[in-house]
C-alpha positions in Angstrom: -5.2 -8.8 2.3 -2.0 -10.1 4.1 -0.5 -9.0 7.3 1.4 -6.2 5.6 -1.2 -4.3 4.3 -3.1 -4.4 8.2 -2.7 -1.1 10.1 -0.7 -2.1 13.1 -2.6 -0.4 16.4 -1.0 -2.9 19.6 1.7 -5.3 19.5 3.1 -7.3 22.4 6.6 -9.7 22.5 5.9 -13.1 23.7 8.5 -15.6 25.2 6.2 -18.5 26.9 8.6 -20.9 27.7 8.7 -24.4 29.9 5.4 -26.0 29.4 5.4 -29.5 28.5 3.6 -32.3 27.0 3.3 -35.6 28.7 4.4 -37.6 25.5 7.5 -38.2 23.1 8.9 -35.8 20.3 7.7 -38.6 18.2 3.9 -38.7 18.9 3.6 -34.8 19.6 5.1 -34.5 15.8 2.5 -37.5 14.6 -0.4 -35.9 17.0 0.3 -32.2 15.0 0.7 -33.8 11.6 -2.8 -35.8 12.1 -5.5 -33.6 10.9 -8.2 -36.1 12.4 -7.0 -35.4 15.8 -5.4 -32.4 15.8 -8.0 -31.2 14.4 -10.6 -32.6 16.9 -8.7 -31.7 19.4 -9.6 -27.9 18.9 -13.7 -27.4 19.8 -13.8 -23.9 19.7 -13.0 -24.0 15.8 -15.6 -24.5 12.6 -15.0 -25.0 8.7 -11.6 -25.5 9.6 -9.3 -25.9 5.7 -6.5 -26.8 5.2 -3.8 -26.4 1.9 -0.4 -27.2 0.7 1.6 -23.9 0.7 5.5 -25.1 -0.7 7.7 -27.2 0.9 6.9 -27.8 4.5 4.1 -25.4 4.7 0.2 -25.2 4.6 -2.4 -22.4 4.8 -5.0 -23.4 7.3 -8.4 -21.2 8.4 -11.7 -21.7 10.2 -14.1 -19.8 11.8 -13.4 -19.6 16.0 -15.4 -18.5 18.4 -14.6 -15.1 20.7 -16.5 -14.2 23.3 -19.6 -15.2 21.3 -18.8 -14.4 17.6 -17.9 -16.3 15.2 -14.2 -14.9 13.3 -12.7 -16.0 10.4 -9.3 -16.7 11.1 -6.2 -17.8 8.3 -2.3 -18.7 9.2 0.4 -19.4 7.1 2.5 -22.6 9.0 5.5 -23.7 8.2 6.8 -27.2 9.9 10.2 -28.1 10.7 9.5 -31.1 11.9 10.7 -32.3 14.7 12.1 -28.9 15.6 9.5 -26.0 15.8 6.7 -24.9 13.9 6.3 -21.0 12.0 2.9 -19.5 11.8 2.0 -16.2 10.3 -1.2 -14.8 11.0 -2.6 -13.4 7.9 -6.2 -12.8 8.8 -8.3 -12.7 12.1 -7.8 -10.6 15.4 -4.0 -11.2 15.5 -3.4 -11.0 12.0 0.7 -9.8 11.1 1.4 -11.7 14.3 4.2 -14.1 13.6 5.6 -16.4 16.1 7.0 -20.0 16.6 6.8 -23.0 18.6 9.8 -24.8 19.2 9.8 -28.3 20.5 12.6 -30.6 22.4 12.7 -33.8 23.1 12.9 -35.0 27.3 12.3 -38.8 26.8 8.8 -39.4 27.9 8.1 -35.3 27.2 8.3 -33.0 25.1 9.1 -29.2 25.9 7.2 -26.8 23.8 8.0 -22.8 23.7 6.6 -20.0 22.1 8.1 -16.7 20.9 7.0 -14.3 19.0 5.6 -10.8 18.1 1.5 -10.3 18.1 -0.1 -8.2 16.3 -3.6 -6.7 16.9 -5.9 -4.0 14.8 -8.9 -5.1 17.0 -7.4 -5.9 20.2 -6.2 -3.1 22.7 -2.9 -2.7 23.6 -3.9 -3.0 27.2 -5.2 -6.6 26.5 -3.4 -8.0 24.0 -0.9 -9.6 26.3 -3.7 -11.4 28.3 -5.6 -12.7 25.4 -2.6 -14.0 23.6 -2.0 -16.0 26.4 -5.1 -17.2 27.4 -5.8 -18.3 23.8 -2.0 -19.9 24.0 -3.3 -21.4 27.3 -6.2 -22.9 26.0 -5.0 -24.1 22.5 -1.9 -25.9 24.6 -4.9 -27.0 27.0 -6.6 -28.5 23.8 -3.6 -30.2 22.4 -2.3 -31.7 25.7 -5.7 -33.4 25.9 -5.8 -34.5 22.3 -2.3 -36.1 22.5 -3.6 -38.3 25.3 -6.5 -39.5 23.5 -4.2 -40.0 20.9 -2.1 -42.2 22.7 -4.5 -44.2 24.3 -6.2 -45.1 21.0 -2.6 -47.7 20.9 
């Protein structure tokens, strides 16, 4: 089933914009590409896959946990490297969510945003906006942490 089949019950516009990671363009890009630690980096996550999905895309899933439970979870992602990153969300709590991560370079950082329209049949409207985030929150928590392991492996 894809996101366009999904009847739509709560959606929220997102615009989180001004966080940072404490590292070049260069190793964020090599730190997202790496599915060793990348994919490490994300503890909350099981049977993570991962595909080729055309030029400059994959379709990755696992199983996360929520509060508890254990849900299956797909994306569609499309990288532009070093520019920004398109997911889809084709199965899972948020699934017909579509958003992006766009990255700029600031020397020794690199500025990461996210925009984007989320989707939820099993969320409530009332709460979608606070679980987006938090989960934004944590998976940029996550990554940030990762990249510095990354770095220090040097």
């Amino acid at each position: 089933m894809y996101y366009r089949d999904l009847p739509i019950s709560a959606m929220v516009h997102i615009e989180d914009l001004g966080s940072h990671f404490d590292a070049p363009i260069e190793t964020v890009w090599k730190f997202i590409a790496s599915p060793v630690d990348h994919g490490e980096s994300h503890t909350d996550r099981r049977n993570v896959t991962a595909e080729p999905d055309g030029e400059n895309g994959m379709k990755t899933s696992w199983e996360q946990n929520m509060d508890g439970h254990w849900v299956k979870v797909a994306n569609k992602v499309t990288m532009f490297a070093p520019v920004a990153m398109l997911v889809q969300s084709v199965e899972g709590p948020l699934a017909g969510s579509k958003f992006m991560m766009y990255y700029t370079p600031k020397g020794d950082k690199t500025g990461v945003n996210v925009v984007g329209d989320f989707h939820s049949k099993m969320i409530p409207a009332e709460k979608l906006h606070e679980t987006v985030m938090a989960s934004l929150s944590h998976a940029f928590d996550e990554d940030s942490a990762g990249i510095r392991k990354m770095a220090a492996k040097k």
